[in-house]
MMTF fields as JSON, N, C-alpha, C and O atoms, coordinates in Angstrom:
{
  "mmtfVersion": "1.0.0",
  "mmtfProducer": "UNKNOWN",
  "numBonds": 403,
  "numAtoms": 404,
  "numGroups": 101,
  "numChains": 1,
  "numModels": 1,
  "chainsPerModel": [1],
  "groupsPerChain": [101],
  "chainIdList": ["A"],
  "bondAtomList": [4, 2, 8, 6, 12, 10, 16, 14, 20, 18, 24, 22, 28, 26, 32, 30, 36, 34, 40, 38, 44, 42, 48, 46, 52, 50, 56, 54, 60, 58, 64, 62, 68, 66, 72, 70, 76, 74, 80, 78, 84, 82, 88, 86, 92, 90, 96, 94, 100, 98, 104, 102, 108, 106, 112, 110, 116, 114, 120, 118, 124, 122, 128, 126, 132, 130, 136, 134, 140, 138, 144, 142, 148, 146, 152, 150, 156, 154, 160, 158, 164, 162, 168, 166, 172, 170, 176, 174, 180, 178, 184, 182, 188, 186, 192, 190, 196, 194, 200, 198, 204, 202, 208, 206, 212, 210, 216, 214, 220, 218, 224, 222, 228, 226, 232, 230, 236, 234, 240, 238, 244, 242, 248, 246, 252, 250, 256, 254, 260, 258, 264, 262, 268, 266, 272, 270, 276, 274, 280, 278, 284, 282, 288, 286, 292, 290, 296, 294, 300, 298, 304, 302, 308, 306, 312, 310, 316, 314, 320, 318, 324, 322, 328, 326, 332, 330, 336, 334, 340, 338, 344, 342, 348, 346, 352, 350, 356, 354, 360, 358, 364, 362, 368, 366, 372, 370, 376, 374, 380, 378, 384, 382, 388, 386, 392, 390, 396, 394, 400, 398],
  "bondOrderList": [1, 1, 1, 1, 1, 1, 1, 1, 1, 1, 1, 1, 1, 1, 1, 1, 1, 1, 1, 1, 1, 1, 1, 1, 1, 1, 1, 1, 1, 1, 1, 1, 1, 1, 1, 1, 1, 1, 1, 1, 1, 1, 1, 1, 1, 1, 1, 1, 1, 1, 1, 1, 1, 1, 1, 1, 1, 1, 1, 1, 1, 1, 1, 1, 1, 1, 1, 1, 1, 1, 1, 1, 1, 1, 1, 1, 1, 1, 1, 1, 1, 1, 1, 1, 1, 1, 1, 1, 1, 1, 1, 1, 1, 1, 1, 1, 1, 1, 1, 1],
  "groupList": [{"groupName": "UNK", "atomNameList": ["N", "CA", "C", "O"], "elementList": ["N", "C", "C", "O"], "formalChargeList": [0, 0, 0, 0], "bondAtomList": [1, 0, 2, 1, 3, 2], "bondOrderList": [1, 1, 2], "singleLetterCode": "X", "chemCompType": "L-PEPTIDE LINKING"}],
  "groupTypeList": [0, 0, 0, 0, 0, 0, 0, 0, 0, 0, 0, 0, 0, 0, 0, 0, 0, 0, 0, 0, 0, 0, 0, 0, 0, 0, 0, 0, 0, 0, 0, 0, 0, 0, 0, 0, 0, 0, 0, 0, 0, 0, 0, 0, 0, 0, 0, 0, 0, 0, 0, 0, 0, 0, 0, 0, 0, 0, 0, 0, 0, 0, 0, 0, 0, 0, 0, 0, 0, 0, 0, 0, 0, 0, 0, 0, 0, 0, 0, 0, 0, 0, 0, 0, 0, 0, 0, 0, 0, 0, 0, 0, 0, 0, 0, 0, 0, 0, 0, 0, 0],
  "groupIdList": [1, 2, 3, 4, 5, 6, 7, 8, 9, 10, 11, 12, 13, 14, 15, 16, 17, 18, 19, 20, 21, 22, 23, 24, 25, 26, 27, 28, 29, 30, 31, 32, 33, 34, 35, 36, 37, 38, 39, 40, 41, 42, 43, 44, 45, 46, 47, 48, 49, 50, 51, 52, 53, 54, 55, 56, 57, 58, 59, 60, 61, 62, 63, 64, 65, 66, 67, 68, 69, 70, 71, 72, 73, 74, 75, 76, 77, 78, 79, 80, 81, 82, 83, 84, 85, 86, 87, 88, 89, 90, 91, 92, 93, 94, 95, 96, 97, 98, 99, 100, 101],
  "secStructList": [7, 2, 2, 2, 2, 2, 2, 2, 2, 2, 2, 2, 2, 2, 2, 2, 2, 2, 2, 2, 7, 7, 6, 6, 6, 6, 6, 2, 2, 2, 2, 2, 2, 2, 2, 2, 2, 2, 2, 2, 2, 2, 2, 2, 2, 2, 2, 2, 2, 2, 2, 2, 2, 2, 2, 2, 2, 2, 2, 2, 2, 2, 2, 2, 2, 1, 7, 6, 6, 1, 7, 2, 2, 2, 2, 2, 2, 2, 2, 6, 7, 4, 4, 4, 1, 7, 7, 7, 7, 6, 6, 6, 7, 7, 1, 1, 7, 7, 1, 7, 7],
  "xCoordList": [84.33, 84.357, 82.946, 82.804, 81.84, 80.397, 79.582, 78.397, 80.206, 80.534, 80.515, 79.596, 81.847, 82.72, 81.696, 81.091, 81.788, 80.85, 79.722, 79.701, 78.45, 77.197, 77.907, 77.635, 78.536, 78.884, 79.188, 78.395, 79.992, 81.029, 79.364, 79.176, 78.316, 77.631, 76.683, 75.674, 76.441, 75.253, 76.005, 75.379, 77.165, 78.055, 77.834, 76.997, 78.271, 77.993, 76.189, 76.01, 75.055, 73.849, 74.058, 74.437, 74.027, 74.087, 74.352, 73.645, 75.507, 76.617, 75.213, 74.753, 74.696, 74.044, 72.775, 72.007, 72.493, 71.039, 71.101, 70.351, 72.3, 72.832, 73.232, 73.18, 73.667, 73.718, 72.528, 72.503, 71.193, 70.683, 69.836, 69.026, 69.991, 69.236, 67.89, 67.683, 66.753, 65.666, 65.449, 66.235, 64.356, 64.415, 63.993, 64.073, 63.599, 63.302, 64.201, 64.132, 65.342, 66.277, 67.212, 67.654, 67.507, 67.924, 67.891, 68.709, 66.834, 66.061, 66.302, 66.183, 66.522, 66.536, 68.577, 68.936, 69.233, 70.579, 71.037, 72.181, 70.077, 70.422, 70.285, 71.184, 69.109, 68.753, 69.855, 70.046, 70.526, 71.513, 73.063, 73.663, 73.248, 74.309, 74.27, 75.295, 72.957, 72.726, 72.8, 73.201, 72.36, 72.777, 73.903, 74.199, 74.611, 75.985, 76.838, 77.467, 76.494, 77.203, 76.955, 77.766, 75.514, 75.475, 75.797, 75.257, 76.492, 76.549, 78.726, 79.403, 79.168, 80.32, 80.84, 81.917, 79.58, 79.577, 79.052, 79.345, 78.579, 77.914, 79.363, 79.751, 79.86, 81.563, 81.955, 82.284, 82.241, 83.343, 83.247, 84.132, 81.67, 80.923, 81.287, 81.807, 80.831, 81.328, 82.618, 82.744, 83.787, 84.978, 85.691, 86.793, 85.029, 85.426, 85.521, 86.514, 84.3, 83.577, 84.395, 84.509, 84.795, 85.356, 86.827, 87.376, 87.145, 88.599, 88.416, 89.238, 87.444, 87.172, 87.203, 87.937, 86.202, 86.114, 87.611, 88.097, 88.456, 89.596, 90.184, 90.242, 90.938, 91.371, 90.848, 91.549, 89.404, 88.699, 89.383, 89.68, 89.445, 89.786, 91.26, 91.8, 91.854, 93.438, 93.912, 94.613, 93.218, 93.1, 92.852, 93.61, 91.658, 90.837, 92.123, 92.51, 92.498, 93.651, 94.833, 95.336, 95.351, 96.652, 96.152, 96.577, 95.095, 95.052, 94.825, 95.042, 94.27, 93.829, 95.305, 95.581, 96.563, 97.773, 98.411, 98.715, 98.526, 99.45, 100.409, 101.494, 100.474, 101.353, 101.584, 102.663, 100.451, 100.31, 101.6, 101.857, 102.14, 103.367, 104.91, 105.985, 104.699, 106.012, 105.753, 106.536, 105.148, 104.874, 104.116, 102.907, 105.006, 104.387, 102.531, 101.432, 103.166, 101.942, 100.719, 99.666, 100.861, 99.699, 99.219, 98.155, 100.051, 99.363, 98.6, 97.475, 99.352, 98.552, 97.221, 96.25, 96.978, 95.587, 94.686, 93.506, 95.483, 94.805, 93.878, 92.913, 94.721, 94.4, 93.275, 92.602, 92.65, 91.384, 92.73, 92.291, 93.433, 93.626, 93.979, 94.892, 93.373, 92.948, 94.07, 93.926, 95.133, 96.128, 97.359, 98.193, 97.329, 97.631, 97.54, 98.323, 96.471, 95.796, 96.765, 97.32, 96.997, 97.953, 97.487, 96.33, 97.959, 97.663, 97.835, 98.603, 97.117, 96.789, 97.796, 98.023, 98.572, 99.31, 98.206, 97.165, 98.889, 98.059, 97.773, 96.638, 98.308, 98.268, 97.401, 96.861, 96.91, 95.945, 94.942, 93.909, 94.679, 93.152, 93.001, 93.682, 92.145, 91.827, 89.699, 89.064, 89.264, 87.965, 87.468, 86.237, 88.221, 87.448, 87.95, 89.021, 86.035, 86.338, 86.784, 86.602, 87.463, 88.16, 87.842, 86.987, 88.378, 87.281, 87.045, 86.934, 87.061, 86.77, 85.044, 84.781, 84.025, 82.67, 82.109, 80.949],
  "yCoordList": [16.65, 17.088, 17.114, 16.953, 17.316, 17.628, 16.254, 16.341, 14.884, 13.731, 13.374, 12.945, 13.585, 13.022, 13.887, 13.352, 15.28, 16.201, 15.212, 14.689, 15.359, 14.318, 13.067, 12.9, 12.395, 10.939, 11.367, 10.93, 11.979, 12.319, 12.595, 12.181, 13.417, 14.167, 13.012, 13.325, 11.874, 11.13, 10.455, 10.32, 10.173, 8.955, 9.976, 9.544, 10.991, 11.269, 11.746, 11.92, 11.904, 11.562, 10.358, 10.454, 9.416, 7.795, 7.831, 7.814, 7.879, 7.99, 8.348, 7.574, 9.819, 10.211, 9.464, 9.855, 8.811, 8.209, 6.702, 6.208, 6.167, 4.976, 5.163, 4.254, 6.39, 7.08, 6.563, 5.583, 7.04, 7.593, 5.774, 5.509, 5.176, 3.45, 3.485, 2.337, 3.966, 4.084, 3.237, 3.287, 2.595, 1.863, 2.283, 1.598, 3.339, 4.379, 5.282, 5.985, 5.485, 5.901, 5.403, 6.098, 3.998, 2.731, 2.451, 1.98, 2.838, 2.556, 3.809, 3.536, 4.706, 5.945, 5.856, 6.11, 5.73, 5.164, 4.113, 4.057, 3.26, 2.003, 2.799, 2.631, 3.727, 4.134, 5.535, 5.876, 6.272, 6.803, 5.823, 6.004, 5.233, 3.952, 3.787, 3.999, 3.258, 2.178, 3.525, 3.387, 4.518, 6.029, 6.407, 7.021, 6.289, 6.569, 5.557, 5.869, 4.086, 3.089, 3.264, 3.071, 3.78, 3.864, 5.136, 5.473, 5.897, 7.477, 6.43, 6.769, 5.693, 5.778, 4.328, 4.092, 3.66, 2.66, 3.732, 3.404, 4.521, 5.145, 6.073, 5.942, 6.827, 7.268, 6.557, 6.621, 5.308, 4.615, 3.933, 3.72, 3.537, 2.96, 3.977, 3.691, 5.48, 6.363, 6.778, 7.096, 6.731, 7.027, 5.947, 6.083, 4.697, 2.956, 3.524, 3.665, 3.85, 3.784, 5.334, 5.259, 6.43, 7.048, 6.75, 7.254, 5.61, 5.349, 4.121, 3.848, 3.736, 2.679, 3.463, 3.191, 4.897, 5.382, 5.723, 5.212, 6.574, 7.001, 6.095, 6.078, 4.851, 3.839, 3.387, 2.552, 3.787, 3.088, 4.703, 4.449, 5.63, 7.07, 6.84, 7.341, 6.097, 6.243, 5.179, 5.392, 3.876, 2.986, 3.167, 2.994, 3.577, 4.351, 5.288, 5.109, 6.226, 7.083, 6.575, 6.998, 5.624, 4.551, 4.195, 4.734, 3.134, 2.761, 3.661, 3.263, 5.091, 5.726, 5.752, 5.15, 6.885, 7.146, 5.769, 5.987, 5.08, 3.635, 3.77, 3.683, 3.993, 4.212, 2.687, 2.371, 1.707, 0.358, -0.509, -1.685, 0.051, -0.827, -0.326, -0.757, 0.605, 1.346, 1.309, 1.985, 0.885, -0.067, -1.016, -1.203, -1.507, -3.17, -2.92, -3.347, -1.808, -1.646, -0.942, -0.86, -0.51, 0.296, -1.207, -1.305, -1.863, -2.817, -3.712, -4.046, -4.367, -4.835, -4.176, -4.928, -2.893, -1.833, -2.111, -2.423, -1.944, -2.292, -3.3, -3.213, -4.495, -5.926, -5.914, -6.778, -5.48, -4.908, -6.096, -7.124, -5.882, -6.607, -6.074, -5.249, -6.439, -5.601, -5.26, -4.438, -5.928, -6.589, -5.138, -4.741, -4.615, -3.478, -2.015, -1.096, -1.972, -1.244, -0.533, -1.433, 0.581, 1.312, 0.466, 0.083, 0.377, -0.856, 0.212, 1.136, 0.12, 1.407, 0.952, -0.249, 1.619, 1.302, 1.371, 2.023, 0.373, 0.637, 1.874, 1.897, 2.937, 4.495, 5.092, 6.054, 4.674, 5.52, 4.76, 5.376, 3.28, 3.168, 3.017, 2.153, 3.727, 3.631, 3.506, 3.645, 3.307, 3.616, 4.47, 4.441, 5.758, 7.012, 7.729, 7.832, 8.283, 8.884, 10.153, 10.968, 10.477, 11.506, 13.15, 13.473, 13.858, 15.252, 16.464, 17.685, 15.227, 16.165, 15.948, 15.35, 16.633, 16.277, 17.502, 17.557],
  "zCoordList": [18.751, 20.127, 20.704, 21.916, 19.866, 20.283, 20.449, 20.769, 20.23, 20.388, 21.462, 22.16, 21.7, 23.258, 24.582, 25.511, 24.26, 25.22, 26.145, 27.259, 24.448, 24.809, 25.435, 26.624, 25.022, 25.83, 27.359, 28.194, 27.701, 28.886, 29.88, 31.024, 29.003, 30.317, 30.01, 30.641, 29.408, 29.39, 30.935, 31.987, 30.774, 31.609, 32.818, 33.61, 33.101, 34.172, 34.733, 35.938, 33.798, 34.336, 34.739, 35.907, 34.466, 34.5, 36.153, 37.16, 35.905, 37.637, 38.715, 39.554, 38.381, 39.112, 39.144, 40.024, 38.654, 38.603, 39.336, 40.179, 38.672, 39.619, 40.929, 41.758, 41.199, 43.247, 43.435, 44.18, 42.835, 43.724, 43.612, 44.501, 43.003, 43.367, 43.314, 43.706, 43.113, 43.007, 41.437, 40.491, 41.493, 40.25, 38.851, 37.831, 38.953, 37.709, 37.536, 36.528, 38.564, 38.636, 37.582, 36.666, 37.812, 37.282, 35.824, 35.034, 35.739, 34.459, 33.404, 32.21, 33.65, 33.111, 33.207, 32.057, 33.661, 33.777, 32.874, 32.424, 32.619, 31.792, 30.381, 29.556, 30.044, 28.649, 28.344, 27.176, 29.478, 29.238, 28.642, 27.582, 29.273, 29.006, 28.067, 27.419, 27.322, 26.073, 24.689, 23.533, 25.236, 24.015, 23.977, 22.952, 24.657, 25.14, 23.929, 22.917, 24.631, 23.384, 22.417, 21.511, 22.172, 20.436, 20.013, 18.959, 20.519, 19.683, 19.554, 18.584, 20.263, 20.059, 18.834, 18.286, 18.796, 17.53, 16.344, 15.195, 16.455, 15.523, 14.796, 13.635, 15.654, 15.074, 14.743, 13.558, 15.504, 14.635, 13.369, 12.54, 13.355, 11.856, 10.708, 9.629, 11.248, 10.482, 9.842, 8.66, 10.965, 10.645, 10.143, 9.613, 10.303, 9.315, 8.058, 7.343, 7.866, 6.547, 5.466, 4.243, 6.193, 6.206, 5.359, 4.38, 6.335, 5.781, 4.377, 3.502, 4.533, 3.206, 2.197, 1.246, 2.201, 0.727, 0.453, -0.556, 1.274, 0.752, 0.327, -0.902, 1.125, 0.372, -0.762, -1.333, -1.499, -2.194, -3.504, -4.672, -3.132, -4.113, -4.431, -5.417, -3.594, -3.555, -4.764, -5.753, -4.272, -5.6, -6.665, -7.619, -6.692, -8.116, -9.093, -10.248, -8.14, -8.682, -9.176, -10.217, -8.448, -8.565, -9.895, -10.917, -9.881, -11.052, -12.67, -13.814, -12.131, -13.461, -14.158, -15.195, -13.094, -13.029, -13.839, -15.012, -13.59, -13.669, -12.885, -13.46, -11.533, -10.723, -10.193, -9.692, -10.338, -9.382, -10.361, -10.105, -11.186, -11.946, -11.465, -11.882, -10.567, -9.927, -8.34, -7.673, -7.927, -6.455, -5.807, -5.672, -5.48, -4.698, -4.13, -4.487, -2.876, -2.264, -2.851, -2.219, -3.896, -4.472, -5.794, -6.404, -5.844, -6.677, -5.867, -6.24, -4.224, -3.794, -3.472, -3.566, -3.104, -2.926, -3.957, -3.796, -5.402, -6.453, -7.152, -7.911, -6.457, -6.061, -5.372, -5.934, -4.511, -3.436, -2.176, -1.659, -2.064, -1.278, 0.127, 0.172, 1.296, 2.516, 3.534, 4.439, 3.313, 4.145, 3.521, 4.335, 2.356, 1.902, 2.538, 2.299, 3.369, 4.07, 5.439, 6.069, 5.878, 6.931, 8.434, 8.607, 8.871, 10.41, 11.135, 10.867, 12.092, 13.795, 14.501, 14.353, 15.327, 16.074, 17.381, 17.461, 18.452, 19.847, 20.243, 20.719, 20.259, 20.749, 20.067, 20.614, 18.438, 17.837, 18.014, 17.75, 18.468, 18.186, 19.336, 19.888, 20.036, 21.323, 21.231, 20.186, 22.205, 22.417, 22.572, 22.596, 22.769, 23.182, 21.621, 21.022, 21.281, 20.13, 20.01, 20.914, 18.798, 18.522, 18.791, 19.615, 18.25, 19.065, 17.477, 17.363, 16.435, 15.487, 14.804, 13.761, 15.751, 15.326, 14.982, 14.574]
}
């Protein structure tokens, strides 16, 4: 949530700096923008990476267990194979990041 906050009030300095058209105005608007994009590549790099290790613990476990001989999909996981992996529906992956920061 402490995420989205900083983004929301960089975007609205921005707004205000782009009113006002002055070219240092401008300029100081562009370097809000460009922090803005990177705090929301920066979550999502995070929360990627996030979901790699678990898939990467879930495997690990499958395989200690021998569970990957009593299902398809945990053998394909096992397999490293990526396509194994839970798919986002349109409604969960959106661009605006989440509000757990």
């Amino acid at each position: 949530m402490q995420t989205l906050t900083y983004v929301l009030y960089q975007l609205d300095e921005a707004m205000r700096y782009i009113d006002g058209g002055r070219l240092e105005q401008l300029r100081l608007a562009l370097v809000l923008l460009d922090n803005a994009a990177e705090l929301q590549l920066d979550r999502r790099c995070r929360d990627e990476r996030q979901s790699e290790d678990l898939r990467e613990r879930i495997r690990t476990q499958a395989i200690t267990m021998g569970a990957v001989a009593h299902s398809p999909e945990l053998a394909e996981l096992a397999a490293g194979n990526r396509s194994a992996q839970p798919t986002r529906s349109a409604s969960t992956d959106s661009s605006t990041p989440s509000s757990s920061t």
